[in-house]
C-alpha positions in Angstrom: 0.0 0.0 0.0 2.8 2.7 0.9 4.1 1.6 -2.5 1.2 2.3 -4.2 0.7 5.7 -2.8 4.7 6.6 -3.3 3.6 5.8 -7.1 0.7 8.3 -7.3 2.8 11.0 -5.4 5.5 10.9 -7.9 2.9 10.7 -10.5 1.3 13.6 -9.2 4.4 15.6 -8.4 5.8 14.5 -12.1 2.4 15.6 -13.7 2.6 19.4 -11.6 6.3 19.9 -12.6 5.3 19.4 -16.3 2.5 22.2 -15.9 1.2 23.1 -19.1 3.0 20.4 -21.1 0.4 18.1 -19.6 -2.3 19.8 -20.3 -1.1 20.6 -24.2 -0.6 16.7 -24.6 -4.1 16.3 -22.8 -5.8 18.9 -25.1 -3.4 17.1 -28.4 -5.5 13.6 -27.6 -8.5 14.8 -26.9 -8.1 17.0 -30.4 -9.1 20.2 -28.8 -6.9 23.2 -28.1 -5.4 24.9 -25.3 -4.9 28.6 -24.4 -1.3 28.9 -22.9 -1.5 31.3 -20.0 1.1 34.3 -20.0 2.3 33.4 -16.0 2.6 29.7 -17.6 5.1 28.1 -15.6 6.7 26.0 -18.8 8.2 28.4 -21.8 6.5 29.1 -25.0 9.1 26.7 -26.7 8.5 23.9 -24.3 4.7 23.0 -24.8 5.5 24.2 -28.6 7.6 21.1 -28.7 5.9 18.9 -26.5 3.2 17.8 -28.9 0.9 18.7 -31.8 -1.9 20.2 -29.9 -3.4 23.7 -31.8 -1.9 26.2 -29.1 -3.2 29.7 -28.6 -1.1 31.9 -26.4 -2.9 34.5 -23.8 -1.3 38.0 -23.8 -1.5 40.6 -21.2 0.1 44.1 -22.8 2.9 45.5 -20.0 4.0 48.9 -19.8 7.2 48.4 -21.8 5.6 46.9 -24.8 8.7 45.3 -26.1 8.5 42.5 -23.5 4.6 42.0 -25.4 6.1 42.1 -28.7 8.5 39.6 -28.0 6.4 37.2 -26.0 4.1 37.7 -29.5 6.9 36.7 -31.7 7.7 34.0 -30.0 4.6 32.4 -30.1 4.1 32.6 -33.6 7.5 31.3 -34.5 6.7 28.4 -32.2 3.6 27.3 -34.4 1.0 28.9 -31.9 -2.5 30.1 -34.1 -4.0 33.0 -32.7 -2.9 35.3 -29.8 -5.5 35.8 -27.1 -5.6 39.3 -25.8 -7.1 39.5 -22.0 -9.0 42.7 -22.1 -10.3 42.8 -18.8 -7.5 43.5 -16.4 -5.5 46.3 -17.5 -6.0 46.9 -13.4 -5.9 44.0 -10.8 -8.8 43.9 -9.1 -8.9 44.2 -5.3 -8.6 41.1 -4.0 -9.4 40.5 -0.7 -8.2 37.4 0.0 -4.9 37.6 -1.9 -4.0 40.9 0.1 -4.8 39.4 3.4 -2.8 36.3 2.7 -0.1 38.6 0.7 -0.3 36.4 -2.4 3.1 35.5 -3.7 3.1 36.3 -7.9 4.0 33.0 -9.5 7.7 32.2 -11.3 6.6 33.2 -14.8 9.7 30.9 -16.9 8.2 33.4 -20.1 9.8 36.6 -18.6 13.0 35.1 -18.1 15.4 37.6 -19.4 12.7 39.9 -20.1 12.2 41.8 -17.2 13.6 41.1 -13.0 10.9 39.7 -11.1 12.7 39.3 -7.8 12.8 42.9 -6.9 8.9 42.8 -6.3 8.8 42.0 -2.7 6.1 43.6 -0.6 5.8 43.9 3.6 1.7 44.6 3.2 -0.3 43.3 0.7 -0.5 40.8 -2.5 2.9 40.2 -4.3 0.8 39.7 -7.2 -1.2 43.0 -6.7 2.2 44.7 -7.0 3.6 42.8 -10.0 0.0 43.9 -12.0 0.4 47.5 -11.2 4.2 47.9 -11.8 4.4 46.2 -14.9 0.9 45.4 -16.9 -0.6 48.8 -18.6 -3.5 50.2 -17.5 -4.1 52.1 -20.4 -5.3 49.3 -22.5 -7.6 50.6 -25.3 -9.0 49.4 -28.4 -6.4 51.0 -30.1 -4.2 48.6 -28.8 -5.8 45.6 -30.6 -4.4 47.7 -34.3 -1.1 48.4 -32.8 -1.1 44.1 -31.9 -2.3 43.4 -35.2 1.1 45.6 -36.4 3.3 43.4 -34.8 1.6 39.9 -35.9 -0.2 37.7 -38.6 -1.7 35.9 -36.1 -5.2 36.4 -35.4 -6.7 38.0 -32.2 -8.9 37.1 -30.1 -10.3 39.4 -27.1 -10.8 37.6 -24.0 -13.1 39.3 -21.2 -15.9 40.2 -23.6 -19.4 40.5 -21.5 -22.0 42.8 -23.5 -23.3 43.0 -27.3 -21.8 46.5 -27.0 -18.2 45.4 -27.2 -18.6 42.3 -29.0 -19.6 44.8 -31.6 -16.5 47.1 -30.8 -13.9 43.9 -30.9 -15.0 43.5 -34.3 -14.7 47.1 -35.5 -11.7 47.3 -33.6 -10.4 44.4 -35.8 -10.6 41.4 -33.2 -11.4 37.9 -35.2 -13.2 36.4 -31.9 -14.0 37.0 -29.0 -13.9 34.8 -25.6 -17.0 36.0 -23.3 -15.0 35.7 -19.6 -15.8 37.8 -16.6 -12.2 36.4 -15.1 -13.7 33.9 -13.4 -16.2 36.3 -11.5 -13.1 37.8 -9.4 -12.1 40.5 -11.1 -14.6 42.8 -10.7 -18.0 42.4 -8.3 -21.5 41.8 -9.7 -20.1 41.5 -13.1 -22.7 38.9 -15.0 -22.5 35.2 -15.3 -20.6 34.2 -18.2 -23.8 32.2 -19.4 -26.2 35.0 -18.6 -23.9 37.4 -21.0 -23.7 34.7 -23.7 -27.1 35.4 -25.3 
């Protein structure tokens, strides 16, 4: 029996280490796609090798927009098919929880040479609050989807979409999709289900 359980804990631990190269295989035999996140803890290059899954890549646009354009490039050199634009959080919402507990911002292995992540420390508050307003841009527009079409082939999809009223702007602003998302409900209070915004 301790045998057995050793085996599923260094399944487990095995299957947490390879992150999002599990779930790119995973999404590669059930023929579907994935969205690699932008705090993915496994590189751009390493799910992009790890199998033949159809791989979109989640962008958030920082401040200094040349860490964006190269994250961009990246991902289309590496075979990904559309770049997925999170419109929602050019500001981190105040979260609570991850103040109280001062939430630690995750290793992102993607900004890796990009831009120094250890000088973010914080005495009060969430690590992660800190990282979103030092380096992501609030002044995300719909100007910004033209100036990300400038720098890429790739199509792009705006993620965080919630009313008819900008799912009409996406497309005049030259979005090819759109993925309706209210951040999983914790970015911003009373924002409407998902499913009640889909109609």
């Amino acid at each position: 029996m301790i045998f057995k359980l050793c085996n599923i804990s260094t399944s487990l631990v095995s299957m947490l280490i390879s992150g999002e190269v599990a779930t790119a295989r995973a999404a590669a035999s059930c023929n579907t796609l994935m969205v690699l996140s932008f705090s993915a803890s496994c590189k751009i290059e390493e799910v992009a090798s790890s199998c033949n899954a159809i791989r979109f890549y989640q962008l958030y646009v920082f401040k200094n927009r040349d860490i964006s354009a190269t994250l961009v490039r990246r991902a289309e050199s590496h075979g990904f098919k559309a770049i997925v634009l999170t419109v929602d959080t050019p500001m981190l919402g105040r979260r609570e929880a991850d103040i109280r507990n001062k939430m630690v911002a995750p290793a992102n292995a993607n900004l890796e040479g990009l831009m120094p992540i250890d000088d973010l420390d914080t005495a009060d508050g969430s690590k992660l609050e800190k990282y979103a307003r030092d380096t992501l841009d609030p002044s995300l527009s719909w100007k910004d989807v033209e100036w990300l079409k400038s720098i890429t082939s790739l199509p792009i999809l705006l993620k965080g979409i919630v009313t008819a009223e900008d799912a009409r702007k996406a497309v005049e602003a030259g979005a090819a999709g759109i993925i309706v998302s209210n951040h999983g409900a914790r970015q911003l209070d009373y924002a409407p289900a998902t499913i009640s915004a889909l109609e």
